[in-house]
C-alpha positions as CSV (number, residue, x, y, z in Angstrom):
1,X,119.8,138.3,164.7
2,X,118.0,138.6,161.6
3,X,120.5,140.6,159.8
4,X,123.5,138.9,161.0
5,X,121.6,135.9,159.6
6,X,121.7,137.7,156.8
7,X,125.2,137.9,156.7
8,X,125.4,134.0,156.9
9,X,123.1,133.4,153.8
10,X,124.9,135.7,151.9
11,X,128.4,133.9,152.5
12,X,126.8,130.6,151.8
13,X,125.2,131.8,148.4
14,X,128.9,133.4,147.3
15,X,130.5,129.8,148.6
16,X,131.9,131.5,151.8
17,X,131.5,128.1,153.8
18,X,133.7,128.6,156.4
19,X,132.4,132.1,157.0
20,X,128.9,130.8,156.8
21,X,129.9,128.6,159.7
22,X,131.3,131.1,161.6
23,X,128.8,133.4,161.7
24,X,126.1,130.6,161.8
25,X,127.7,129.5,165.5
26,X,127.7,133.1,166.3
27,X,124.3,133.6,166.0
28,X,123.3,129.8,167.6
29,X,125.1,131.0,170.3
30,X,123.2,134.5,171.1
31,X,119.9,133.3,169.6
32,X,119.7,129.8,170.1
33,X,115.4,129.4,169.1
34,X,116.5,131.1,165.5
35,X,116.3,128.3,163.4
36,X,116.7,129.9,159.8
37,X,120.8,130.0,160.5
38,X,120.6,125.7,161.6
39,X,120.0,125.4,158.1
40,X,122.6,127.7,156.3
41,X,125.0,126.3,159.3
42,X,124.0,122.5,158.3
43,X,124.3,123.3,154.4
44,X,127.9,124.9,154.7
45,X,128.8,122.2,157.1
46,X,128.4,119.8,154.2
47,X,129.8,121.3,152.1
48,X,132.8,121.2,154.2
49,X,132.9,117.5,154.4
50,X,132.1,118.1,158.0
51,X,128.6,115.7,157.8
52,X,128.4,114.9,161.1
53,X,128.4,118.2,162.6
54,X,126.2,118.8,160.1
55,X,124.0,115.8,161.0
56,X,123.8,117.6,164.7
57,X,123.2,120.6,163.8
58,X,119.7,119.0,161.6
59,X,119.0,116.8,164.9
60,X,118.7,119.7,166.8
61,X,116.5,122.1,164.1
62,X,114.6,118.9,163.8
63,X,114.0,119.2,168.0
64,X,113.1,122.8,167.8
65,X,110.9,122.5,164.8
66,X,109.3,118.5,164.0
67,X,108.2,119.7,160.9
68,X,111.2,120.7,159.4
69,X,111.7,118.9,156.0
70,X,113.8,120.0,152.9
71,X,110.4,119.8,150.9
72,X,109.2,123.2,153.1
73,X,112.6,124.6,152.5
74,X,112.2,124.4,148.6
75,X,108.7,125.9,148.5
76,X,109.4,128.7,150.8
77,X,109.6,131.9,149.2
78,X,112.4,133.2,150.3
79,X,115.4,132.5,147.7
C-alpha cells in the first residue's frame, strides 16, 4: 500500500487529480486504516470541485486519527 500510495502522491503533485482519486479509492478500499492516501484523496477531491466528497473523506481521517490537523501536515517532513 505504501507504494501505490506512492503512485497517488505523485499524480496529485503533477496535477493528475482524477488519477489521484482513482488510485486514492483503490487503496481505501484494500487498506482502509492507511490514512496518508485520505489526504491526497481529499486534496484532489477539491480540487475537482467535488467538496463534499472531499468533506467525507476528512470526516472519516478525522475518525481514524482525532489529531489530524493541516498544521501537522505542513510540519511534517515528508514533501
Amino acid at each position: 500500500y505504501i507504494t501505490l500510495g506512492g503512485f497517488a502522491a505523485a499524480h496529485f503533485f503533477a496535477k493528475r487529480f482524477e488519477e489521484t482519486v482513482r488510485w486514492g479509492q483503490r487503496i481505501i478500499a484494500e487498506w482502509p486504516s492507511y490514512s496518508v492516501t485520505r489526504r491526497y484523496l481529499a486534496a484532489a477531491l477539491a480540487h475537482l470541485g467535488r467538496v463534499d466528497e472531499a468533506r467525507e473523506v476528512i470526516a472519516e481521517l478525522l475518525k481514524r486519527q482525532p489529531t489530524a490537523s493541516l498544521r501537522r501536515s505542513r510540519s511534517a517532513q515528508y514533501r
